[in-house]
N, C-alpha and C positions, 0 to 999 in steps of 0.2 A: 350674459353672453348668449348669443343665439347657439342653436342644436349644431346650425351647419360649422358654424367656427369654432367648435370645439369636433367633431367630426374632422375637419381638416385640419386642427393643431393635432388628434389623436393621431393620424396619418403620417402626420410630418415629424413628431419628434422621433419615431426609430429610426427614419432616413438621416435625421441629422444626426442620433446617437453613432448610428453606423458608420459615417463619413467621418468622425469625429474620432474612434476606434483605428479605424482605418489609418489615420493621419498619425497619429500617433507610435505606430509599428505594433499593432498587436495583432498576434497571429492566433488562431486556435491550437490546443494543445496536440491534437489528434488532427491536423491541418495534412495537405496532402502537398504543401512545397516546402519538404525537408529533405527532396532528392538529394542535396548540393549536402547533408550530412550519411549520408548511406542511405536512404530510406523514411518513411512515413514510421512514425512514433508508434504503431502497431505493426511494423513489421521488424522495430528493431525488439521490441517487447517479445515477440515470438521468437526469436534469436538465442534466447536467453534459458541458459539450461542452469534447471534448479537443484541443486544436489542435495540428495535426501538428509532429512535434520534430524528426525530422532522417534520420541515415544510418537502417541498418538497425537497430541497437541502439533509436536512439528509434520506428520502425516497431513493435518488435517490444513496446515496451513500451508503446505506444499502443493498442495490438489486446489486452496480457494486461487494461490498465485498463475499455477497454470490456465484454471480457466478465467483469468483478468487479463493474464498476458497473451495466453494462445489460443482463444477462443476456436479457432480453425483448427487447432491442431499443431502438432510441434510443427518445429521447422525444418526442413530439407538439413541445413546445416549451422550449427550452432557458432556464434562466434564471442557469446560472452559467458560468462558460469556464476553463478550468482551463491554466496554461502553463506548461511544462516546458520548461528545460535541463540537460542529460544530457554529461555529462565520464567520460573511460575514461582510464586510465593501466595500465603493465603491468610489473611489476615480477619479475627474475629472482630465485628465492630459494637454490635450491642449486644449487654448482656442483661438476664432476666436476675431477680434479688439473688438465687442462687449460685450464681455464675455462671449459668451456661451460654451462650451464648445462640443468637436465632439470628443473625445478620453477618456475614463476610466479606470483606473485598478477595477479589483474586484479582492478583497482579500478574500480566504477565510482558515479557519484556523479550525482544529478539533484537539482537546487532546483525547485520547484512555488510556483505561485500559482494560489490560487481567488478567483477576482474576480466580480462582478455583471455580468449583461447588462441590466439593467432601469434601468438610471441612466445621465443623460446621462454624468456621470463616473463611468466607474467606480472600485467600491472593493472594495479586495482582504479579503476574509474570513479567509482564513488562509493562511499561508504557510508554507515550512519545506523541509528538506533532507534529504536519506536518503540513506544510502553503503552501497554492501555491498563486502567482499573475497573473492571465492572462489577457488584456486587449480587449477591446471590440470597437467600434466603435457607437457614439453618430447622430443618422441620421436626416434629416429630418420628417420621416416618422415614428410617433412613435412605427406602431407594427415592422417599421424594428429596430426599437432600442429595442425594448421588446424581439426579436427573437435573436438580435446579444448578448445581457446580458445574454439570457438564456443558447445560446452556447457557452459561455466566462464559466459559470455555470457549463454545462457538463463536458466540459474540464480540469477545476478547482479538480473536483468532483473523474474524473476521475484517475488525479497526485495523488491526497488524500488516492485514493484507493488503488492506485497500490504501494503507501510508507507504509500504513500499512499492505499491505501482507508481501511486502517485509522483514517490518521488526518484522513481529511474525515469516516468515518461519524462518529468520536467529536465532530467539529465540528457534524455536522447533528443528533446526540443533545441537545446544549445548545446550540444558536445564538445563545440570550441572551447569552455571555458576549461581552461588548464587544472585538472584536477587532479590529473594520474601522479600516482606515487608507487614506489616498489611492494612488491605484495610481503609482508608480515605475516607470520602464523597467527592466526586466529586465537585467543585464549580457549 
């Protein structure tokens, strides 16, 4: 095949992937025509007031959701509350003849609720659970083991964070889909 016809297949297939996309009803997730549901999927994200969860793990993943969600800055006025419980466990994986161990999983595990502030009762919009495991290295040197658990921590904290943007933006994408149920207390 000559330079030039594959030059103008290279051209033509994103037009056609595009067209093709298109036909189909797919929309970007961060797309700017979700007027008709309240708003663009970053502005219902900044909406979204996070109420404080606990030790430093839940601090830390408090502070990564606000700047995913509200990069600009909170919102003028808040109309949904989002609440978090966040669980760690830490588990030894190898060990040397002696038993000690120089490998760990940290597990760490948060349940979420997005609920309404505009109703006398509120009603939870979606709900759901995210776990990550990332493992760490067990040193000699105990602050290097304290530094390596806390970066195993961030990392963790991090997956957590970026699974529940992902999965309120995909709520705020299709809000129609009937999900509310009466709010339950939290365990």
């Amino acid at each position: 095949m000559s330079s030039s016809r594959l030059f103008v297949l290279g051209l033509a297939a994103p037009l056609l992937l595009t067209g093709t996309l298109a036909g189909c009803g797919f929309q970007p997730l961060y797309g700017r025509n979700a007027a008709e549901y309240g708003g663009t999927v970053p502005d219902q994200l900044a909406q979204v007031r996070i109420e404080p969860v606990g030790d430093r793990a839940g601090v830390l993943l408090r502070n990564h959701l606000h700047d995913r969600m509200a990069p600009r800055g909170p919102a003028d006025v808040y109309r949904y509350e989002l609440e978090i419980t966040l669980s760690n466990s830490s588990q030894s994986t190898i060990l040397r003849k002696d038993a000690t161990a120089t490998r760990a999983n940290l597990t760490l595990s948060a349940s979420f609720r997005l609920k309404t502030l505009d109703t006398k009762r509120p009603v939870v919009l979606v709900s759901g659970s995210s776990q990550s495991v990332v493992s760490y290295d067990i040193l000699d040197a105990q602050f290097a083991t304290v530094i390596s658990e806390k970066n195993a921590q961030d990392r963790a904290i991090r997956e957590i964070s970026n699974d529940i943007v992902n999965r309120l933006a995909l709520y705020f994408s299709h809000p129609t889909i009937d999900r509310a149920t009466s709010v339950p207390d939290l365990p």
